[in-house]
N, C-alpha and C positions, 0 to 999 in steps of 0.2 A: 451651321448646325441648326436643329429643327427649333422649332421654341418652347420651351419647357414648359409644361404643365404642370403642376404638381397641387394637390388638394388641399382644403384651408387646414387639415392636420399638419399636413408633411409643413404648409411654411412655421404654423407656430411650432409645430416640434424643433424645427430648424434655428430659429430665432430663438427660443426658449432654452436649449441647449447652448447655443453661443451666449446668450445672458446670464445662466445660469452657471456657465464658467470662466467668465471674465474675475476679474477681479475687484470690480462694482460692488459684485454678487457678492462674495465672501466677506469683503467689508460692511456692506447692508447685515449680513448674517449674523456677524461678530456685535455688530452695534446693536441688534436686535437683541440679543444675548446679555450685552452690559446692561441695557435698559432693564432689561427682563427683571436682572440679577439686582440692581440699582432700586427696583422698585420691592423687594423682598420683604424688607423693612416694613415699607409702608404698610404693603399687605401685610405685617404679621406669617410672612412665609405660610399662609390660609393653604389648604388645599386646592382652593380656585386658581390663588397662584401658580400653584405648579403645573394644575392641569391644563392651564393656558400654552405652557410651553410645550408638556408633552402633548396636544393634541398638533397643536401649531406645527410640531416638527413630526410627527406621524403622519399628518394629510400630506407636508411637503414630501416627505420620503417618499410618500404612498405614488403617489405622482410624479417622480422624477422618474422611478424606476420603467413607467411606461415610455419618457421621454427621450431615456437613456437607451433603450431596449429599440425604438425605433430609429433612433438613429445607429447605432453599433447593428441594427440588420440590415441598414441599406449601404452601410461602411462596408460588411462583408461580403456585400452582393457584388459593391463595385470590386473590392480587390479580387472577389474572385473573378469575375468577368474579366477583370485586366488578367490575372495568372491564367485565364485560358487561352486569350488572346498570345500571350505569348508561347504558349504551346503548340497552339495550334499554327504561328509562323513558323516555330525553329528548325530546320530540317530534319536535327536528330532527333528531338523530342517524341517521346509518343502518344499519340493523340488521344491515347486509349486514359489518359490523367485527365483530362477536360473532364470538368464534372464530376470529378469524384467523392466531392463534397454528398453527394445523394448516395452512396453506398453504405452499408452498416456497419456499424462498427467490429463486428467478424471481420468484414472485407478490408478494413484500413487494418486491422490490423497483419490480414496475410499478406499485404504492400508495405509497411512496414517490416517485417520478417523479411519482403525480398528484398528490401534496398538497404538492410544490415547485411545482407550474403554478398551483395554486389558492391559495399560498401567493402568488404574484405576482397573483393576480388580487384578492386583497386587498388589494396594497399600492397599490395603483389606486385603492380606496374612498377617501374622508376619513372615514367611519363606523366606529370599531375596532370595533363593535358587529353588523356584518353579519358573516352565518356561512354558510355552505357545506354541504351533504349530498354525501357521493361518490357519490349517486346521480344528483346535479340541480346539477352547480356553473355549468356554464357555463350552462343555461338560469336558472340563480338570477341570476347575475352577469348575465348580460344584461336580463333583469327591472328588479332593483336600481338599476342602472345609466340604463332609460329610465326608472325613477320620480323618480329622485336629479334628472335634467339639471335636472329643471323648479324644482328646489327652491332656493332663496337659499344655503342650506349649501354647497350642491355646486358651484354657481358661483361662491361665494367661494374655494371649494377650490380650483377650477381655476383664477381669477384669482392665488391663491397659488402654485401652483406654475409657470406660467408666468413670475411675476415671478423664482421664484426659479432657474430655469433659464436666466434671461438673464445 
């Protein structure tokens, strides 16, 4: 494999996210906390006191969320890249899902809307093993379907659910 590059962000973002979720971290946090809380007293619980901790835990917050943010986008890059790759191997699959992630949300939602309709057009099989392309469902499903009548499987099918719909 090539040899990775990455920019002096990406490694402290890398490094700073796995530090900042170990379990070191949380303990620091927590210690950070009792100290705070510990020294209340001393301070007279001042308003300087307090503002020490909300400002302390406002810049951390403020700053993680970009840390967190750049790592959960390049998390989603890769799995998406991987769920393309496997799209774009599988025979049945259709190609035309690679990348859908860049469509709007009109559009996922008229692909969701089909693969509830092809969701039911499965539940019609007795076969859990027939599968669907979003390019060819109903012509699949009608296919399917006049090869099934003829077969012992499929008539028993439907003898089962007849009886069980009485």
């Amino acid at each position: 494999m090539a040899e990775k590059k990455s920019n002096l962000f990406e490694k402290f973002a890398n490094w700073a996210t796995a530090a900042t979720g170990s379990s070191a971290a949380f303990i620091i946090a927590i210690t950070t906390i009792v100290v705070w809380l510990i020294t209340g007293p001393v301070f007279n619980y001042s308003d300087t006191w307090q503002l020490i901790i909300n400002t302390g835990t406002t810049i951390i917050t403020f700053l993680m969320v970009f840390l967190i943010q750049k790592t959960q986008n390049k998390d989603s890059k890769a799995i998406h890249l991987k769920l393309n790759e496997l799209l774009a191997s599988h025979q049945g699959a259709s190609n035309r899902m690679v990348d859908i992630e860049n469509l709007t949300e009109v559009e996922l939602d008229q692909l969701h809307k089909f693969y509830v309709r092809l969701s039911a057009l499965a539940e019609q099989e007795d076969d859990l093993t027939c599968t669907h392309s979003i390019d060819a469902a109903n012509d699949n499903h009608q296919i399917k379907q006049t090869g099934f009548r003829s077969k012992p499987h499929y008539q028993h099918a439907l003898k089962n659910r007849s009886k069980q719909s009485k």
